[in-house]
LOZAMI-242455 format. One line per 10 residues: their letters; for each residue x negated, y, z negated of C-alpha. Coordinates in steps of 0.5 Angstrom, whole numbers, always signed. Example, Ala and Ser with C-alpha at 12.3 -4.5 7.8 and 13.67 -1.06 7.14 Angstrom:
residues 2
AS) -25 -9 -16  -27 -2 -14
end
This chain:
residues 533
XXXXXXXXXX) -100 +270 -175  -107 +270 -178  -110 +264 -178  -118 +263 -183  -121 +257 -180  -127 +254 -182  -130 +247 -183  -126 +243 -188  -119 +245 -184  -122 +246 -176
XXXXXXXXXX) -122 +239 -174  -113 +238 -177  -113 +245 -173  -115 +242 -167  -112 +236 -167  -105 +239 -168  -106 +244 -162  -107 +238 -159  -100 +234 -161  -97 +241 -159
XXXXXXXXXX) -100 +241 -153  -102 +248 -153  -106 +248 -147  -108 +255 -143  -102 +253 -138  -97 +254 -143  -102 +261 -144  -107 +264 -144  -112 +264 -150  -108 +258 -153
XXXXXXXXXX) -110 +255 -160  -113 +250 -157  -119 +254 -153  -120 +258 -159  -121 +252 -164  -126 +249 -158  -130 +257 -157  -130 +257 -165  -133 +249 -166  -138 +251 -160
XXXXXXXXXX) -140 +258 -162  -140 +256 -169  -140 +249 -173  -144 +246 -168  -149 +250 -169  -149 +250 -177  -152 +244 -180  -148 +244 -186  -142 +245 -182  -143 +240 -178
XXXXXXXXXX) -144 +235 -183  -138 +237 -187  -134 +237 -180  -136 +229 -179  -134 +228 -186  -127 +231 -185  -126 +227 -178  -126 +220 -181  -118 +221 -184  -116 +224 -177
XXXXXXXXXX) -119 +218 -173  -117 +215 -167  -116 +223 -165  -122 +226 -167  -126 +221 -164  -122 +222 -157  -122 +229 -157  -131 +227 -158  -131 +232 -165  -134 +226 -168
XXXXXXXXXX) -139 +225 -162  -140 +233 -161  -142 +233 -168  -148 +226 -168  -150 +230 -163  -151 +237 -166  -154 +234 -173  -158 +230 -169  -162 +234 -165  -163 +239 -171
XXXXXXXXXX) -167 +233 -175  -171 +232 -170  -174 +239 -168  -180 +241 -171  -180 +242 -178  -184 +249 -176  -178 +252 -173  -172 +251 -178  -169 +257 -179  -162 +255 -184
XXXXXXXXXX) -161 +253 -191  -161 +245 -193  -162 +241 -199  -169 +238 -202  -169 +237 -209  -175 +231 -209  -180 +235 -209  -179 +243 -209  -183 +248 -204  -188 +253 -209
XXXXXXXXXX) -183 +258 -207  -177 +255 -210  -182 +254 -216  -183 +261 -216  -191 +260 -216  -191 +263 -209  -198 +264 -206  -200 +270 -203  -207 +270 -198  -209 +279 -200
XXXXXXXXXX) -202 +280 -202  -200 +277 -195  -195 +273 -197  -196 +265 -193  -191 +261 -190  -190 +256 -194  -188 +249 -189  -182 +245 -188  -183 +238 -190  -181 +234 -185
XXXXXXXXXX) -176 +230 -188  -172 +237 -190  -166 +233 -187  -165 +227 -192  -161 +229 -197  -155 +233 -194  -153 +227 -190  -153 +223 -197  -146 +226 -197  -144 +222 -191
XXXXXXXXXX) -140 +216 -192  -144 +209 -190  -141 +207 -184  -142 +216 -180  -148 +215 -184  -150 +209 -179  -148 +212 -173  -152 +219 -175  -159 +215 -176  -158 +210 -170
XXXXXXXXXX) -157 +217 -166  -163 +221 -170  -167 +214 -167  -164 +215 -161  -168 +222 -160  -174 +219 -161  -176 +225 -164  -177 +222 -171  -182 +218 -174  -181 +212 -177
XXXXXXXXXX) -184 +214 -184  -178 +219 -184  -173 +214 -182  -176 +210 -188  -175 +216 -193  -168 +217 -191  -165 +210 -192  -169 +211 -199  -166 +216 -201  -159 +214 -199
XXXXXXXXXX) -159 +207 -202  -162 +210 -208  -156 +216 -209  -150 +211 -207  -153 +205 -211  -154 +205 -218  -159 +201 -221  -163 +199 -214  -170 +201 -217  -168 +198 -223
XXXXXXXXXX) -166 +191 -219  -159 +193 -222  -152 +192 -219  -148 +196 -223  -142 +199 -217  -136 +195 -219  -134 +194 -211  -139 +189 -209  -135 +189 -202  -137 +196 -202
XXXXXXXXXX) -144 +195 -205  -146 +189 -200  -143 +192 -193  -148 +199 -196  -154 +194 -196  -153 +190 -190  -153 +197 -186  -159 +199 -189  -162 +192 -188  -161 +193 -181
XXXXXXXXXX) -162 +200 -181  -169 +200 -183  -175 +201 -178  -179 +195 -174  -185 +199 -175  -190 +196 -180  -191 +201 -186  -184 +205 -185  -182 +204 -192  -185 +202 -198
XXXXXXXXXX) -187 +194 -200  -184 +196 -207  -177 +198 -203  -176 +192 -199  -176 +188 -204  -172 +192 -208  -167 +192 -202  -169 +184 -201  -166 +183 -209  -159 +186 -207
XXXXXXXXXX) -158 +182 -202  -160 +176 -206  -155 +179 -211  -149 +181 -207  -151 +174 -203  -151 +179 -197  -152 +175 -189  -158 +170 -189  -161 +173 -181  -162 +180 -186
XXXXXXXXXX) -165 +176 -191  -170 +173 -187  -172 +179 -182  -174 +183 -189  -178 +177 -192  -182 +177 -186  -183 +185 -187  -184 +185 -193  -190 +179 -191  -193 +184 -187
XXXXXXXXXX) -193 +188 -193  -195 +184 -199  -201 +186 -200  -198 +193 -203  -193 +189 -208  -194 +190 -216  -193 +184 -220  -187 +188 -222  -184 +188 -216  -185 +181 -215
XXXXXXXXXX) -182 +179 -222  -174 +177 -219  -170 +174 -223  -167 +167 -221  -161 +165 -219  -156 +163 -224  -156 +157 -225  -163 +156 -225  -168 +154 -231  -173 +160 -230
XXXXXXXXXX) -171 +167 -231  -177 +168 -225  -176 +166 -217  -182 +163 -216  -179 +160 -209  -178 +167 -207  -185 +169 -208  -187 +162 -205  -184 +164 -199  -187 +172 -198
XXXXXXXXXX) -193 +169 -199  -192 +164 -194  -189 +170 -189  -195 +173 -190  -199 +167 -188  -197 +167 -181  -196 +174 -179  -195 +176 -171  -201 +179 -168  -198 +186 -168
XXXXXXXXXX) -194 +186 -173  -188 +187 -169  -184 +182 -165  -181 +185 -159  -177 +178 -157  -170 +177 -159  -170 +175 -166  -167 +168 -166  -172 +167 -160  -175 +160 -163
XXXXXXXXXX) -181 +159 -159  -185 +166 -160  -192 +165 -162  -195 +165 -169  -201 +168 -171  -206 +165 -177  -211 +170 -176  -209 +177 -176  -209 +178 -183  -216 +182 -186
XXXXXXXXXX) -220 +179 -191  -218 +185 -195  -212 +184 -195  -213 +176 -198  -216 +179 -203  -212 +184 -206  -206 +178 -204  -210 +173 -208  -211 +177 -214  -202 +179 -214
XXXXXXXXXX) -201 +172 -214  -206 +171 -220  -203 +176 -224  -196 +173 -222  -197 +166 -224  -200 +169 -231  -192 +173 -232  -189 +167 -230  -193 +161 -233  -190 +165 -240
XXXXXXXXXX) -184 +161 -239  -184 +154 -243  -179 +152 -237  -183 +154 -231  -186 +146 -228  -192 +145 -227  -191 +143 -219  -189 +150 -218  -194 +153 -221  -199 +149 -217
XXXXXXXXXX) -196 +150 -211  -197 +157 -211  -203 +158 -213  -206 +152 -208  -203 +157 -202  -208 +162 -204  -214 +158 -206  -218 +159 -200  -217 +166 -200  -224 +169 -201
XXXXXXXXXX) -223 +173 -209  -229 +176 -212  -228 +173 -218  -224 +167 -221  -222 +171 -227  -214 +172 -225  -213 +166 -224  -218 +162 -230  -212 +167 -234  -206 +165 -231
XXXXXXXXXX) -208 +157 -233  -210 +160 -240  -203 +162 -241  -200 +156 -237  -203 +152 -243  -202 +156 -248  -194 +156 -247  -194 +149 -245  -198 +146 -250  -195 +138 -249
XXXXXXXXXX) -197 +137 -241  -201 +131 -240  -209 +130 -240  -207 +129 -232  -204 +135 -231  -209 +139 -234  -214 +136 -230  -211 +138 -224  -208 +145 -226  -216 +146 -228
XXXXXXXXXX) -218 +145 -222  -216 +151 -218  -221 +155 -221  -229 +155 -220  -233 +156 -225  -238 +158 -222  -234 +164 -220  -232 +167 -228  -235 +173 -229  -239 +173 -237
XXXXXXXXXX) -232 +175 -239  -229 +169 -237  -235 +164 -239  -235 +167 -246  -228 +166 -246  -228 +159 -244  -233 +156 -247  -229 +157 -253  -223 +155 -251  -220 +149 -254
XXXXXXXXXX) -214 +149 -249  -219 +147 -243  -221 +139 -242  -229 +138 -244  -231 +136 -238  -229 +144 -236  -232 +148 -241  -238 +143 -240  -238 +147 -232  -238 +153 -236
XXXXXXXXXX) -243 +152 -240  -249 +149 -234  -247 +155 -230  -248 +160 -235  -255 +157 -235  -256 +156 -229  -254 +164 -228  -258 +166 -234  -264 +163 -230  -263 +165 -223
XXXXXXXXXX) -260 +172 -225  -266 +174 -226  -269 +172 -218  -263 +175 -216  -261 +168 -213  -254 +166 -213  -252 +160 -217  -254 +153 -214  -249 +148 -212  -249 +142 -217
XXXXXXXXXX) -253 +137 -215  -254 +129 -216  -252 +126 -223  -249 +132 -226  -244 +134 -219  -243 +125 -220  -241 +128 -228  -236 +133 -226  -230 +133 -225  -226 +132 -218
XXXXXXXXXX) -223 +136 -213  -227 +142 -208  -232 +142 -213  -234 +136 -216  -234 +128 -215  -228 +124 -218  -231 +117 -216  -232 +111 -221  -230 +112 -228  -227 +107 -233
XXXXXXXXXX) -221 +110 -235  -223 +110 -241  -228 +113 -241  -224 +119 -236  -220 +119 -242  -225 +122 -246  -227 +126 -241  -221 +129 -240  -220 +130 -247  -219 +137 -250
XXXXXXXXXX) -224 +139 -254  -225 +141 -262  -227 +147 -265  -233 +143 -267  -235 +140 -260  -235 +147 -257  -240 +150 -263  -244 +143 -261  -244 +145 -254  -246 +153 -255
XXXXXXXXXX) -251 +152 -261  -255 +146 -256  -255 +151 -251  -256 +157 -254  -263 +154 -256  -265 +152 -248  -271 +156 -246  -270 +156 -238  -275 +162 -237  -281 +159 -240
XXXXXXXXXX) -280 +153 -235  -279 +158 -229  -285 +163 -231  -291 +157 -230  -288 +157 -222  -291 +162 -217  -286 +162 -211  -279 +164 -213  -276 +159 -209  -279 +154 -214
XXXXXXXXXX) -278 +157 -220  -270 +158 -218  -270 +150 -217  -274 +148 -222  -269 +152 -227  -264 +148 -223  -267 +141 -226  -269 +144 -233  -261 +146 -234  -258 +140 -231
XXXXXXXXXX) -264 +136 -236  -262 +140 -242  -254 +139 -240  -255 +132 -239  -259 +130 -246  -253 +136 -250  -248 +131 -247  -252 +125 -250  -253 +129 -256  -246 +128 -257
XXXXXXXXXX) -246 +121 -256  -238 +121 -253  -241 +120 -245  -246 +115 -245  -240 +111 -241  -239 +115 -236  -246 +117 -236  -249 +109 -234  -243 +109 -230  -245 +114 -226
XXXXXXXXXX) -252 +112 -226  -251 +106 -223  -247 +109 -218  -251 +114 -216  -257 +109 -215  -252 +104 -211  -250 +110 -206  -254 +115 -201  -253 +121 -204  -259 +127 -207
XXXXXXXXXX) -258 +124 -212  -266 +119 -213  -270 +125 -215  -265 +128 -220  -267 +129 -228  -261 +124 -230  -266 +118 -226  -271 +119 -231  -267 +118 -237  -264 +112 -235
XXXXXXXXXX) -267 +107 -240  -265 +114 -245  -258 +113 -243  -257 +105 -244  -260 +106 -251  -256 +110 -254  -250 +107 -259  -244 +108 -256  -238 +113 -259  -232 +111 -261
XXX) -227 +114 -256  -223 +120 -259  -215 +120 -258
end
């Protein structure tokens, strides 16, 4: 009888003869030893075969693992994913970028045609087609090899989950069997490589929000929260806008986000922790993060909070709580997050004076680019005394720029003005008049304040000096001056301002050689104004 063998009916053959006992003591050349020469000399050394055999092997268990089929075929799909790519010689799938050969643009060197190279991840699509469970011990066995990189371990978990799991780059579960879904993204999980940059921010956090969906294990969870806090800096903004769980007031997780920028806060010192993970007492380095990479993680957050601060339900704690783990973080400019709380005023126009004195001071003025200034001092969402800060440092900057001197500190009676926090003093002020204060200002206020300062001429006053040192100092007094006596123009401040004064006089600060000493007298004649509401 003839008998056709090939890799979809080989492994029900062999396990066959096995039950039949054709062994070669019953006789010679039995079909057990010919079933066994053709796997050696045949399957194994194919690579589809191989895989295709692995596949069949599944419905034929517990006999096809005892006669080591399976573990034949691991070990056969494993060393050729691991030899170098230069000496692939068969045929296997790669569809995600295609050869130029494949293209039909085949490039010629004098009418020689050139090799054209084998990626290093040929092999990642063919074994998409295994189930989860092979597919796990085929990669465990790859890793084993210790042949692969890690990149190429990274590229071939994407693949998979990308091909078994519909939606996943979207953030999308849309397979019915969510037992299914939720063992797939626990194995991936646990497959993914311990080796910083192995895959991609973006994927881990893709892979992050399918488990949060699919309420996967808690320990997967928070090993990839630390990747991707290794990670963070080469997030987007898109990749970070994962939606809440049910049942919360913001479509937006801010939690999560908080949490990954707090993973990134206390990075290992190599990135990889080689003690056991439930280990409690392991070391915890503060300072491996580079300054670049605070950076670009302070301008993510910026931009985060100015996506988030569009949802009217978004409270303000969070808002701040986020911003606040950022602000030491060293930024070129505060324009991000001068935009996000523009955009968290705009949309929560019914916060308190308080709370839009405190969401204003987690930016600096002094660092707004001409942009940013321009902008705020237009803006009526701000509080008075803020766009009052833009508007002296503008000054302040118009005249130094010209030196190329930085921007001073504020100094005596107009830092006493401004308000509190890492900028400014908060000390001694009625309430009252701290309500004035902290009062948004009218269309007609802001044009007052640009129209007196758009007349200042710090530049005559710093030309009459030699040394560029006193010029940038004297500008600095100038600007305060004219500031002060604006502000007085205005005639809603003289509370605050004989306050401070006094204050000022009492107190052992800088303050004695400031310009506000020398309109004292000014300043207690003025009228006071009724206070705005």
């Amino acid at each position: 009888m003839i008998v056709t063998l090939n890799a979809y009916n080989v492994v029900a053959a062999r396990c066959a003869a096995q039950y039949l006992e054709m062994h070669e003591t019953v006789e010679k050349g039995n079909l057990i030893y010919k079933i066994d020469v053709f796997l050696t000399s045949s399957i194994f050394r194919s690579w589809k075969d191989s895989i295709i055999v692995l596949q069949t092997t599944k419905s034929l268990n517990p006999w096809s693992e005892d006669l080591k089929i399976v573990s034949h075929c691991l070990d056969s799909i494993a060393s050729k994913a691991s030899i170098d790519a230069s000496k692939v010689e068969w045929s296997y799938t790669y569809n995600r970028k295609k050869l130029p050969s494949e293209n039909g643009n085949d490039t010629h060197w004098n009418g020689v045609r050139k090799q054209q190279l084998v990626p290093k991840d040929w092999w990642v699509e063919d074994l998409c087609e295994l189930q989860i469970d092979m597919y796990k011990r085929v990669i465990t066995t790859i890793r084993s090899e210790g042949r692969v990189s890690a990149d190429v371990i990274g590229e071939a978990l994407k693949a998979y989950i990308l091909r078994r799991l519909p939606g996943f780059s979207k953030g999308l579960i849309q397979e019915a069997d969510l037992v299914k879904c939720h063992y797939l993204v626990d194995t991936i999980t646990w497959l993914v490589p311990r080796e910083k940059n192995s895959v991609s921010c973006s994927f881990l956090l893709r892979l992050l929000q399918a488990s949060i969906i699919l309420e996967c294990g808690e320990n997967g969870r928070k090993e990839l929260m630390k990747k991707i806090g290794q990670q963070l800096e080469e997030a987007t903004v898109a990749d970070l806008l994962i939606q809440a769980p049910s049942g919360e007031t913001t479509p937006y997780n801010v939690e999560l986000v908080r949490d990954l920028v707090e993973q990134f806060l206390i990075q290992e010192p190599d990135g990889h922790n080689d003690c056991p993970a439930d280990n409690e007492f392991r070391e915890i380095s503060h300072g491996d993060v580079s300054d670049a990479s605070r950076v670009r993680v302070a301008r993510l957050v910026d931009c985060y909070l100015a996506e988030a601060a569009r949802d009217c339900s978004l409270p303000l704690s969070k808002f701040v709580e986020l911003a606040e783990m950022v602000s030491g973080f060293p930024r070129p400019t505060h324009d991000g997050i001068y935009r996000a709380i523009d955009v968290y005023l705009k949309e929560h126009p019914e916060i308190t004076k308080s709370e839009r004195k405190r969401i204003c001071r987690l930016m600096d003025c002094r660092k707004l680019s001409v942009d940013a200034s321009a902008h705020a001092v237009q803006n009526e969402r701000l509080p008075l005394r803020v766009v009052v800060q833009v508007l002296f440092f503008e000054q302040v900057r118009s005249t130094t720029s010209s030196a190329g001197d930085s921007i001073p500190e504020l100094a005596g009676s107009i830092k006493a003005l401004l308000p509190g926090g890492s900028h400014a003093s908060s000390r001694s002020a009625t309430t009252n008049t701290e309500d004035d204060w902290d009062a948004v200002p009218t269309a007609e206020d802001l044009k007052a304040l640009k129209g007196g300062l758009a007349n200042i001429r710090l530049k005559e006053e710093t030309e009459h000096g030699n040394d560029s040192n006193l010029a940038k100092i004297n500008s600095e007094k100038v600007a305060m001056t004219k500031v002060k006596g604006l502000i007085m123009s205005k005639k809603i401040f003289s509370k605050l301002w004989s306050n401070k004064e006094r204050h000022s006089e009492n107190s052992s600060s800088d303050t004695s050689e400031s310009p506000a000493s020398s309109t004292a007298e000014e300043t207690k004649s003025t009228p006071s104004r009724s206070r705005r509401h």
